[in-house]
C-alpha positions in Angstrom: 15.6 172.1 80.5 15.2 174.7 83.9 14.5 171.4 85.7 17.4 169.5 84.4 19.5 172.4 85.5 17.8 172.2 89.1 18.2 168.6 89.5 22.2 168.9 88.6 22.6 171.9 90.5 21.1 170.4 94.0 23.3 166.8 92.8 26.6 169.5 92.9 25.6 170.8 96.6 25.2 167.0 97.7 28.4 166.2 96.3 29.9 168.8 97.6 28.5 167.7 101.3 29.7 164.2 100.4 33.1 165.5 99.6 33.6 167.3 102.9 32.0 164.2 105.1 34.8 162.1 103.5 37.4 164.6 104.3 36.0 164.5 108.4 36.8 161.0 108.3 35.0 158.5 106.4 37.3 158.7 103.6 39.9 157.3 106.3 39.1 153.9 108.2 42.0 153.0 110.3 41.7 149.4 110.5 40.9 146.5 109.1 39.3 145.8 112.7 35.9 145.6 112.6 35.2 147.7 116.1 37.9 149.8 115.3 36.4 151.2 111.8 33.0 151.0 113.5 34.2 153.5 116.5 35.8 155.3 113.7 32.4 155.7 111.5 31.0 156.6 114.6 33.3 159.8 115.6 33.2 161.0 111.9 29.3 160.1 111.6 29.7 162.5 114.8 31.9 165.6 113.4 30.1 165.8 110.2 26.5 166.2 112.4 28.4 169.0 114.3 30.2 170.9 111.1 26.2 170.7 109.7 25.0 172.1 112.6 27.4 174.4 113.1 26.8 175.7 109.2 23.2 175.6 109.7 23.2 177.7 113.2 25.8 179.2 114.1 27.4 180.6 110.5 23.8 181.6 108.1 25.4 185.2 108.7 28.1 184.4 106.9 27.5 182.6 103.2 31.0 182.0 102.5 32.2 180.7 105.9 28.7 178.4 105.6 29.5 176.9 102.4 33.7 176.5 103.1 35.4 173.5 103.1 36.1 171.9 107.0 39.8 173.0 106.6 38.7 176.6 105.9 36.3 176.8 108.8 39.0 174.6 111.2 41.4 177.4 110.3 39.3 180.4 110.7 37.2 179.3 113.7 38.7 176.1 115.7 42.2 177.1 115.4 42.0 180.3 118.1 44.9 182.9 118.9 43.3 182.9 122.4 44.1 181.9 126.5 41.5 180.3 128.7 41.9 181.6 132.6 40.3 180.7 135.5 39.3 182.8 138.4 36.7 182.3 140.9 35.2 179.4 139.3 34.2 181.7 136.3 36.2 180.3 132.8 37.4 183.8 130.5 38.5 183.0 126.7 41.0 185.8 125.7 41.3 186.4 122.1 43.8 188.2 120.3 42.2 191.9 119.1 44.5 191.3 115.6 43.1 187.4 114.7 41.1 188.6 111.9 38.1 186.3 112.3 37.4 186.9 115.5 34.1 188.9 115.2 33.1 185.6 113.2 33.6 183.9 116.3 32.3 186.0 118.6 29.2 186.7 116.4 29.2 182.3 116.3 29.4 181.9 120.2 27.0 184.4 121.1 24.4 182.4 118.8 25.5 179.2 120.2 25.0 180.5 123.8 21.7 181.8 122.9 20.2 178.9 121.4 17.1 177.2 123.5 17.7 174.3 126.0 16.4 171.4 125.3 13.5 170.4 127.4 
């Protein structure tokens, strides 16, 4: 019976997976074009590989922002309260001090920035 319950337990997290892969994309070919549904598997194929790494590196700290639905994470991280400047060839991201998440993001970016180059 304990490996029944296993086996349907790790089925729910893959469907859960599959669930937010259709809703980055797959779920919504454009055409009836071949290349253009094609390009379009492509980009989505693309933008799940980045929410999955994304989960996997940047957001382990954080259970609940790891296994949230792409709207919640889109919301919370993408979506920033923030102004990029320029000055002396140096890029600064300003982020508003009240934007709730924003030690999430912080605490995401300095992972991202720390990660080893590839070789």
């Amino acid at each position: 019976m304990w490996f029944l319950n296993a086996l349907f337990r790790d089925h729910a997290g893959v469907e859960d997976r599959i669930k937010a892969i259709k809703w980055l994309g797959f779920g919504l070919l454009p055409s009836k074009s071949w290349q253009l549904s094609a390009a379009w598997v492509l980009a989505a194929t693309i933008a799940a590989d980045l929410d999955a790494w994304t989960r996997l590196l940047l957001l382990h700290h954080k259970p609940e922002l790891a296994a949230a639905q792409p709207e919640t994470i889109r919301i919370k991280l993408y979506h920033l309260p923030a102004r990029l400047t320029s000055h002396a060839r140096r890029r600064t991201l300003h982020l508003d001090r009240t934007w709730p998440w924003g030690n999430e993001f912080t605490t995401a970016w300095q992972r991202a920035t720390q990660l080893p180059a590839l070789t």
